[in-house]
N, C-alpha and C positions, 0 to 999 in steps of 0.2 A: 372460381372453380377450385376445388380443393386438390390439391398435387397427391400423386401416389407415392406411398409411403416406403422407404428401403432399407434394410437392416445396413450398417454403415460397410459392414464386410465382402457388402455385393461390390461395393467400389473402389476401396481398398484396405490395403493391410499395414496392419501395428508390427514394427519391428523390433526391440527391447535392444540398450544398449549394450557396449563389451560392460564385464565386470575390474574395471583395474583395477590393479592394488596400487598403493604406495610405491610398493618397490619398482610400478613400473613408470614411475614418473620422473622425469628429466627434465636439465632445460632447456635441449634442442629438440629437436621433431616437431611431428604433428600435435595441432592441439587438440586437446582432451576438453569436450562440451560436457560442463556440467550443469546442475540444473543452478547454480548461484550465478551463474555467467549468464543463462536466459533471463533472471530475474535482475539482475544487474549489473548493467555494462561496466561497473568499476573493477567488480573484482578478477583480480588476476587469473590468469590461465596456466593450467597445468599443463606439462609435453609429457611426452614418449616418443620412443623411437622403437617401440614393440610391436612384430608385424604383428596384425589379426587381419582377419576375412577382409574381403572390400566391403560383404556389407553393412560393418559400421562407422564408412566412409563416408562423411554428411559435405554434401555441395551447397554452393549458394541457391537459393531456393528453395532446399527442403523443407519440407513443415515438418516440424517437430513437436510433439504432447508429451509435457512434464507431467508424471504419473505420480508421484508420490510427493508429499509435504504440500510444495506448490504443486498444481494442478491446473494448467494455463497452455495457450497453441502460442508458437512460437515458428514464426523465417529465419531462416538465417541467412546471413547478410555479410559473410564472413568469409575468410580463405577455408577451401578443402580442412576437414576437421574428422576427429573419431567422435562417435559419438560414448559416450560414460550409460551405464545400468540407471535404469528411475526414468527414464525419457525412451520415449518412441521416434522413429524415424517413422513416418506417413509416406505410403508409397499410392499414389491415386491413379484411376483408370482418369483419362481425358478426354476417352470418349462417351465416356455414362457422366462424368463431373465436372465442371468449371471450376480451375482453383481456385479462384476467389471466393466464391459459393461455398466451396466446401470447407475452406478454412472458417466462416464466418457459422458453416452448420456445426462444425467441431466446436469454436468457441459456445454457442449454444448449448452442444449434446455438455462440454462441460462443466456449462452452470446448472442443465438438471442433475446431472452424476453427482458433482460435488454435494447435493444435498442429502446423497446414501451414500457418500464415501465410506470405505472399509477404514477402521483401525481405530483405534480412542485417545492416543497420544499422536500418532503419524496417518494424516490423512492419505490415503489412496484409491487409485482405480485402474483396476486390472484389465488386461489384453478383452477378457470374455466382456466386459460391461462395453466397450469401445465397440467390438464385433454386432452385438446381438442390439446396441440402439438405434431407433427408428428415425430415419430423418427423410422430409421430402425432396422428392426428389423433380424438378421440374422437367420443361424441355430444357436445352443447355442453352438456348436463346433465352430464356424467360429465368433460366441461371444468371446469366452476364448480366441483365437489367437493375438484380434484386441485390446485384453486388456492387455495380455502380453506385445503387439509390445508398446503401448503408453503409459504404465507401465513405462517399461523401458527409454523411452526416459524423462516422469515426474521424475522419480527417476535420472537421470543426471542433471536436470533443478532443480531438491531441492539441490542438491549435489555442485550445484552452486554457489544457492543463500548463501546457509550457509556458504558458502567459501567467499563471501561476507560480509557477516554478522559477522563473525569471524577478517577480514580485519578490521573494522569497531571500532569491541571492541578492538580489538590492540591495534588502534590507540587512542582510550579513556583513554584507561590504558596509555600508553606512557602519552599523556596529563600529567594524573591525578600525574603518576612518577614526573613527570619532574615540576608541579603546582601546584598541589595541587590543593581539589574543588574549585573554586573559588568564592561558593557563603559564605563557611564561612574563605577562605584565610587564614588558617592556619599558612602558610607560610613568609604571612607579608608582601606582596608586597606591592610596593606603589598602593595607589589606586587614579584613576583617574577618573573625568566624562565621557560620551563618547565625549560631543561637547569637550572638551578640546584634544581629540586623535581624530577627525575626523568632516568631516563636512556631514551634513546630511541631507536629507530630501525628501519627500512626492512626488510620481510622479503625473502625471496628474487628474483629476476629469475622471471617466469614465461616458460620457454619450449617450443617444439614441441620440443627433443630432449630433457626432462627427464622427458616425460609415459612414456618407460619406463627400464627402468634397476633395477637388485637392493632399490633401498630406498624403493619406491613408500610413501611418505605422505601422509596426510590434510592437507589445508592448509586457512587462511581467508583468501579473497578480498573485494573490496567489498560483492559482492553478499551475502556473509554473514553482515555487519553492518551491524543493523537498528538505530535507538533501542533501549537498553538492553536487549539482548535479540539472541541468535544464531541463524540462520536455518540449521539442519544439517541439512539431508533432501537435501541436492546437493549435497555435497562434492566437488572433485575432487580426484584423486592426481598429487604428483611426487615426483620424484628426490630425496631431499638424504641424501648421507654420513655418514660421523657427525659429522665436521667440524660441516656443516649442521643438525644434529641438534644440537646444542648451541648454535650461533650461535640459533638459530630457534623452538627449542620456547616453549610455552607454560606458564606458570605461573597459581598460583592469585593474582589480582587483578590482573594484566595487564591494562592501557585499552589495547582497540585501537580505533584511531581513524583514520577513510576520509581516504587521501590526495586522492580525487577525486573531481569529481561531486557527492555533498553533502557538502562537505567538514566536517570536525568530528564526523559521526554515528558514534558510538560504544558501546561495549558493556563489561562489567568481562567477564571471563574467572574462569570460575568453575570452572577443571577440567570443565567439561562435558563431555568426554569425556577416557579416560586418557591419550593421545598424539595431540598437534596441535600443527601448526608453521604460519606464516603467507607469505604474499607480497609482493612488493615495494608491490602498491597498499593496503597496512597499513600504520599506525605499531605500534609495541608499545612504550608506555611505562609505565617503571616507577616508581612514585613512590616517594620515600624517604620512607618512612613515619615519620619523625620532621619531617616537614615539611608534608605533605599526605597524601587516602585517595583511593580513586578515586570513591567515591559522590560529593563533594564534586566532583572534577573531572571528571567527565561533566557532571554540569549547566552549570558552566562552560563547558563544548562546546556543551550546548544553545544555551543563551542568547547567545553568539557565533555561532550558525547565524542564530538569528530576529530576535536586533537588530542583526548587521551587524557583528559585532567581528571578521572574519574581512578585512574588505578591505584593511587594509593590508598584509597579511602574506600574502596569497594570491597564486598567480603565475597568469596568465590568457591563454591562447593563444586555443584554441576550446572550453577550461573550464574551467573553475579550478581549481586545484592548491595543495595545500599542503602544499611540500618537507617533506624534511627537518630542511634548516638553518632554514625561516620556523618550524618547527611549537617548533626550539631554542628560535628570540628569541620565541616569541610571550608577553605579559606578563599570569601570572594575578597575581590581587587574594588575597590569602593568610589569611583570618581566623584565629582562634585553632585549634591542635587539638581543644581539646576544642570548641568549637562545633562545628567539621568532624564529629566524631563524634557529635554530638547528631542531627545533620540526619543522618547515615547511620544511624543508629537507627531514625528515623523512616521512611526507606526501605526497610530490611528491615520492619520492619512490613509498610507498603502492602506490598510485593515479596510478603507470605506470601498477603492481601486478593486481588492481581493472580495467584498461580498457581492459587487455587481458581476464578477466573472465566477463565484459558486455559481450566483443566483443563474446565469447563464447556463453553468455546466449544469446545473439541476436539469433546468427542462433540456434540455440536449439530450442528456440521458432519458429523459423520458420520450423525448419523440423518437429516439435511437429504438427504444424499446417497444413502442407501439407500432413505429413500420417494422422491425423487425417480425413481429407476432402476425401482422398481418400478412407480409409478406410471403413468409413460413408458409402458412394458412392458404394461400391462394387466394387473399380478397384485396388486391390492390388491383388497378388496370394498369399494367408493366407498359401499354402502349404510348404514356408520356414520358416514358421514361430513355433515353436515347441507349441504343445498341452500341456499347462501345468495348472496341479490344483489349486484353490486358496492358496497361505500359503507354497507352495514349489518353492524351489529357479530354476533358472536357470542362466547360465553364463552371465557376464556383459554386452556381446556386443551381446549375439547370437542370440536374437531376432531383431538387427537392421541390422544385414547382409545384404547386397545385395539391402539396400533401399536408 
């Protein structure tokens, strides 16, 4: 049965946070929810002790929508808080809505929003876009079912990624066992420039008249390199000769490594696909393998990202950069080859551990995605599905039976 359709404002309302300034931040009081604090739990909290209204007074439980850059629902989970401008506080009726429902409909209304978000440097979406979208609306029994079933399938897909994520720190720690930080080298290695362990440099200039042209190719841009790991499903195509076609291509073990923005985040080049050439916001360095591997210098990358080994050598206008010639002198810590190769040992391990839990999270995401759609829709039969209260458990799999 298809569910009747409801502009989101029949249910509830978008509240917009205080404006603070600087001047009114402290370090005692209440804390100030910004939208770096929803997107991640490290970073620190700003106070105030400046009265405003209560209602940008955020309790545990509120749902919250970060409206502008990031664009994402958010609980909080947290003591009594103001909430900051850029973020909604979500006030719902309970008796037209199911929170869980409606938090799961928001997540959705903002992955179609974000594909018309306003702005061209600052993505956003405004109070009226939130108001005036359509979302189904069920009975509130046939709500609770449809939040249980995609509950559960969200709770596999965090179960995931943290098993990821965990993968990850492992393998930092092994590093750090086995190396030592390497931005203050404790340890005593020798220490090397990189042009002296690798040859290096700058992929193509990206511009508007190369984007057509007889020798459209595949390229990798910033956005393409992720931590160890390439992001191909938007690639775009340019121009290069053959000339450029030989200056640029890719090879198997190539570190490319972001000139900008985060600078150091890196990836090895694995032939993942047969022909791919890079752009100028890439390094493409080559190690001399009788010197260095790149398993070994990516972490290296890491670890210069999150302790800070990147500032001296960083050039900084309105973000930081890291040329060509800074990336030449920048001074890695050089341990033996064969340790270098023990630790990459170990990372192709984990590497084999880490594709069976993408390959996991792949389809997870996609059945996430297909009962959600159906769901939406009214074409699933919610009567296998058990009626269960917010805050009480049911068994692991018993809501995905039979889907």
């Amino acid at each position: 049965m298809r569910y009747p359709q409801t502009a989101i404002s029949e249910v509830a309302n978008f509240n917009n946070g205080f404006p603070f300034k600087p001047s009114d931040w402290c370090s005692t009081g209440y804390k100030i929810i910004r939208i770096q604090n929803l997107s991640d739990h490290s970073k620190p909290f700003n106070r105030t002790q400046k009265e405003v209204p209560a209602r940008y007074l955020v309790k545990r439980g509120d749902i919250l929508v970060s409206w502008s850059a990031t664009i994402d629902v958010f609980e909080w989970d947290d003591e009594d808080a103001y909430l900051n401008q850029h973020i909604f506080k979500v006030d719902y009726n309970p008796h037209k809505v199911d929170k869980q429902y409606f938090k799961l409909s928001l997540k959705n209304t903002v992955r179609e929003l974000g594909k018309f978000a306003h702005g061209s440097t600052m993505k956003h979406v405004v109070k009226g876009d939130f108001d005036n979208h359509q979302i189904p609306l069920p009975p509130l029994d046939d709500q609770i079912r449809i939040a249980t079933l995609l509950s559960k399938v969200e709770n596999l897909i965090s179960r995931r990624r943290e098993q990821l994520k965990q993968l990850d720190e492992l393998l930092k720690s092994v590093f750090l066992d086995m190396f030592g930080d390497p931005v203050r080298n404790k340890k005593s290695w020798e220490i090397k420039r990189m042009d002296d362990i690798s040859d290096s440099r700058l992929g193509k200039m990206r511009d508007k008249k190369f984007i057509t042209g007889n020798h459209l190719r595949r390229y990798i841009g910033n956005s393409n390199v992720q931590w160890f790991r390439f992001k191909l499903d938007d690639l775009e195509e340019m121009d290069f000769d053959e000339r450029e076609r030989a200056l640029f291509a890719l090879m198997d073990g190539d570190l490319l490594i972001c000139e900008g923005g985060d600078i150091g985040r890196c990836a090895i080049w694995r032939n993942n696909l047969k022909e791919c050439f890079f752009q100028k916001a890439i390094h493409r360095v080559r190690l001399h393998k009788s010197r260095a591997i790149p398993e070994y210098v990516q972490y290296v990358m890491l670890l210069f990202s999150l302790y800070n080994g990147f500032k001296n050598v960083t050039c900084k206008a309105t973000i930081s950069h890291l040329t060509g010639e800074k990336l030449k002198e920048t001074l890695i810590p050089l341990p033996p080859l064969e340790l270098q190769n023990h630790f990459a040992a170990t990372v192709n391990k984990v590497k084999s551990a880490k594709d069976n839990y993408i390959k996991s999270l792949t389809n997870l995401d996609f059945l996430y995605e297909t009962i959600s759609q159906k769901a939406f829709k009214g074409e699933l039969d919610l009567s296998r599905v058990p009626l269960v209260e917010e805050g009480k458990p049911v068994s692991k799999m018993a809501a995905l039976k039979d889907f």
